[in-house]
C-alpha angles and dihedrals in degrees: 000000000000087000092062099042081056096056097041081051090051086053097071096055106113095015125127121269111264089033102145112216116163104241107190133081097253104088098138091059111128121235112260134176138178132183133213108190111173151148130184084280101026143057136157127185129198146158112227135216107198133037100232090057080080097055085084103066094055094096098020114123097233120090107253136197109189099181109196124194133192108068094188084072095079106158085064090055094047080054099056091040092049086050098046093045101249130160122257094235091053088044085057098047081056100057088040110078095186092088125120112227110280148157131249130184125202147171098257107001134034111228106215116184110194131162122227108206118188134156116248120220099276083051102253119148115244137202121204118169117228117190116174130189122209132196142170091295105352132074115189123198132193123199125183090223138014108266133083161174085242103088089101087054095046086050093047094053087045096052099028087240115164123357101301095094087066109039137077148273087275101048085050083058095042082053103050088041094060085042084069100040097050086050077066091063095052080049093057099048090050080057105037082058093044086060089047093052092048096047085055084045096051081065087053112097097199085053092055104102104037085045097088094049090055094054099041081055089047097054087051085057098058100044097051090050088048090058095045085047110040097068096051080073086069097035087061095040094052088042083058102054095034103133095216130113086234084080112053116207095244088055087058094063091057089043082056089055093049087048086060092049089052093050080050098061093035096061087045093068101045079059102047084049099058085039081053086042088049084056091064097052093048090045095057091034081059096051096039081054099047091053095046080060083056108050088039095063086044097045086048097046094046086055087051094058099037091085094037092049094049093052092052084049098054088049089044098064129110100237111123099207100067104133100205086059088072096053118106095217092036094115096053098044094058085048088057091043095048089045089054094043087053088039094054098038095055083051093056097058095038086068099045088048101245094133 
C-alpha cells in the first residue's frame, strides 16, 4: 500500500500546477455521492448518479451539502470544481491526501483540509482525508471512501434536531468539523484503555516479549494522531478571526467553543504520550529488575561454590603427604564439612536478606 501511494505520489513530479493526480491508496473506490438540500421547512435528501446532477444546487437558495466520496475519480471532481468555480490548485489538494489540515480563504469559498482518524474493526488506526469547501449556501465535502462520523449530522438534519435546520452554509461546516473533532475524543478513550491494558500487561510475566512491540506501535500511534491533530488548532483559530461575510459572527462563538475542544484533545494526548513514554520507562525498569533477580541467585549461588570448590581443590591435588587422604572416614567427613559450609552460607544470607 504505502509503495504505491508513494508512486502515485512520484507521478506528479514535473507536472503543471493545478495537475490533479489522486495521491492516496484507495483508487478502486467507487464513485459515491449524497446530497443534503434544506431550509428551516425543507429538506430533501438524494444519492446521485452523475456529477453534474450536482451543477443545479450552486445558486439555489437553500443551504446544500453535496459529500462526494472517491478521491481517485478525479475528473468528476475537476467537474464539480470547474462548475463551482474553484481554483485548479485547490482542485488538486483535493484530489492529494497527503495534506496536513489547513485554511484557505478565498473570494467566494473558504478551502478547509482536516483528517478523520478512526479504528477499524480489527483496531487499526486509520487516516482518511476530509476537505470541505464552503460557499455562500453550499458546503461541499470529499472523502477518500464511503463511510463517515457524519451520521449525527445526517439524523439531525432528518429529524431538524438542534440549530442546524435553520442556519446557514457556515454553521453546517462548524457542525461536520466538530463531528470530527468529537470523533477525537472516542479516539482518545480507545487509547487511553489500550495504555491501561499494556501498563497491567507490563506485570504479566507471559506478555513480556511482544510488550515492547505493542507499545513501540502504540507510540507511533500517537504521534502520528498528534501531527494530524495539532494543526487543526491553527486551522479554528484562524476560522474564528477570518474577516469574510462566509463566517457570521454567531457561528464564531461556536467556532470558539470547537477550538476548545481542539486544544482538549490536543493536551490529552501530550498526556497519553508521556504516559506512553512512562511505559518505556516501566517496561526497562521490569526487565533491569528482572535481571538484577537473575544475577542475584547466580551471584549467590557462585559464592556458594567458591568454598566448596576450593576444598575439593585442595583434596584433589596430587601431593602424596597429605595426611587426611589417609583417613578412613576422610571422605565422609569432607562430605559432612562441604554440606555445613552450604547450610551456613544460605543462612547467612537468609538472614541479611539476600534470598
Amino acid at each position: 500500500m504505502q509503495k504505491a501511494t508513494s508512486s502515485r505520489a512520484a507521478n506528479k513530479t514535473g507536472l503543471a500546477p493545478g495537475t490533479i493526480v489522486y495521491v492516496g491508496n484507495k483508487a478502486k473506490k467507487e464513485l459515491f455521492i449524497d446530497v443534503f438540500d434544506y431550509n428551516k421547512d425543507y429538506l430533501d435528501e438524494k444519492q446521485l448518479k452523475d456529477i453534474e446532477e450536482a451543477f443545479t444546487y450552486e445558486n439555489k437558495e437553500t443551504i446544500t451539502w453535496i459529500n462526494v466520496n472517491g478521491l481517485n475519480h478525479v475528473n468528476e471532481i475537476e467537474k464539480l470544481g470547474k462548475d463551482f468555480e474553484l481554483h485548479p490548485l485547490i482542485i488538486e489538494d483535493i484530489a492529494n491526501t497527503k495534506q496536513r489540515p489547513k485554511l484557505e480563504e478565498h473570494e467566494e469559498y473558504i478551502f478547509v483540509v482536516l483528517k478523520m482518524l478512526y479504528f477499524d474493526q480489527e483496531q487499526n488506526l486509520k487516516f482518511e482525508n476530509i476537505s470541505f469547501i464552503q460557499g455562500s449556501n453550499y458546503v461541499l465535502s470529499f472523502q477518500e471512501a464511503d463511510g463517515d462520523v457524519f451520521d449525527s449530522v445526517r439524523e439531525r438534519l432528518r429529524n431538524s434536531k438542534g440549530r442546524v435546520r435553520s442556519q446557514g452554509a457556515d454553521y453546517l461546516l462548524y457542525v461536520l468539523m466538530d463531528a470530527i473533532v468529537d470523533n477525537y475524543f472516542n479516539l482518545m478513550e480507545v487509547m487511553g484503555e489500550k495504555i491501561e491494558e499494556l501498563e497491567e500487561n507490563l506485570f504479566e510475566e507471559k506478555s513480556k516479549n511482544d510488550l515492547i512491540q505493542e507499545i513501540h506501535n502504540l507510540k507511533r500511534e500517537i504521534l502520528r494522531i498528534r501531527r494530524a491533530v495539532y494543526p487543526l488548532r491553527e486551522v479554528v483559530n484562524r476560522m474564528d478571526k477570518v474577516e469574510t461575510s462566509l463566517v457570521t459572527e454567531k457561528t464564531q462563538l461556536y467556532l470558539r467553543d470547537l477550538y476548545d475542544h481542539v486544544i482538549q484533545v490536543s493536551e490529552s494526548i501530550d498526556i497519553q504520550r508521556e504516559l506512553i513514554w512512562s511505559l518505556m520507562d516501566m517496561y526497562m525498569t521490569t526487565i533491569s529488575n528482572r535481571m538484577n533477580e537473575v544475577m542475584k541467585v547466580l551471584t549467590i549461588m557462585a559464592t556458594i561454590f567458591i568454598p566448596l570448590t576450593f576444598i575439593a581443590g585442595v583434596y584433589g591435588m596430587n601431593f602424596e603427604n597429605i595426611p587426611e587422604l589417609k583417613f578412613q572416614y576422610g571422605y565422609f567427613v569432607l562430605w559432612g564439612v562441604m554440606v555445613v559450609v552450604f547450610l551456613g552460607m544460605l543462612y547467612y544470607f537468609k538472614r541479611r536478606e539476600w534470598l
